[in-house]
C-alpha positions in Angstrom: 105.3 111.4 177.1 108.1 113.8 176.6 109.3 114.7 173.3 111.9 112.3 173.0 109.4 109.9 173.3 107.7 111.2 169.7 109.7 109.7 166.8 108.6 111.3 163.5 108.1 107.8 160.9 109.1 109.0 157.1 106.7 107.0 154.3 109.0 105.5 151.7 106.9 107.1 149.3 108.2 111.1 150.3 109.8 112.1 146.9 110.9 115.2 144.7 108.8 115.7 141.9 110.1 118.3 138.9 107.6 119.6 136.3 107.8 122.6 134.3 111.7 123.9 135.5 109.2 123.7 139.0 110.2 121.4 142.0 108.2 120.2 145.2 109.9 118.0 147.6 106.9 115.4 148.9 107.0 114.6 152.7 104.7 112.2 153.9 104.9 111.5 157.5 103.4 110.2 161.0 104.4 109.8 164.7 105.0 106.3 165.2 102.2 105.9 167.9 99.8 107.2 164.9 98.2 106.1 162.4 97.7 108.9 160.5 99.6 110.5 157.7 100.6 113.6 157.7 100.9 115.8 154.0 103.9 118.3 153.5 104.7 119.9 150.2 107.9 121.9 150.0 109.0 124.2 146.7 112.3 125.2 146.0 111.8 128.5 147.0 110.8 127.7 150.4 107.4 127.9 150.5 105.1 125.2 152.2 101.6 123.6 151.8 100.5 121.4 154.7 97.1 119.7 154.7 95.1 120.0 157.9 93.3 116.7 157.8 95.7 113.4 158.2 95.4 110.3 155.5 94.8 107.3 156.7 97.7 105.6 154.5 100.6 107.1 152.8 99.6 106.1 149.5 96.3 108.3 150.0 98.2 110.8 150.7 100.5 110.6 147.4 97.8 110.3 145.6 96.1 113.7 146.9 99.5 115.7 145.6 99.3 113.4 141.8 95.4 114.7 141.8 96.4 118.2 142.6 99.4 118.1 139.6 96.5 117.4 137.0 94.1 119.4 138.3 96.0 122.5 139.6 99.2 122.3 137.9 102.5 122.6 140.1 102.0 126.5 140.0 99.8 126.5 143.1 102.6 124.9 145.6 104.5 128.4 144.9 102.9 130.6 147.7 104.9 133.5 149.9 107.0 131.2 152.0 106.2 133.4 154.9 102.5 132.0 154.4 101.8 128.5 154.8 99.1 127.2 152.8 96.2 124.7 154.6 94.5 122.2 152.4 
């Protein structure tokens, strides 16, 4: 398989979400042989927090970002954007 062969699927569920003057832009994302989902959060300044282990449905992998919001606050997508962040 050569890698015009992988074609990246986008869930209908990526989305930019603005709290506190703060924005994250939601990606949510699989190749289309795969089933699982792939989670990418984005902040406006550049910096990005990927999560290691895939989600078996989009949806699960919303809802892991909406339980982070209450329980972390938006603050913690703001890392060095030189430094990824792993969950």
């Amino acid at each position: 398989m050569t890698e015009e062969d992988l074609k990246l699927v986008f869930s209908p569920l990526c989305r930019r979400i603005r709290r506190k003057r703060l924005s994250i832009h939601v990606q949510i994302y699989r190749l289309e042989q795969e089933d699982g989902w792939t989670l990418e959060v984005e902040n406006h300044k550049g910096g990005c927090t990927v999560w290691d282990d895939k989600f078996a449905t989009d949806q699960a992998a919303l809802d892991e970002v909406m339980n982070v919001l209450e329980t972390e606050g938006i603050e913690t997508f703001f890392v060095d954007p030189d430094k990824p962040t792993l969950h």
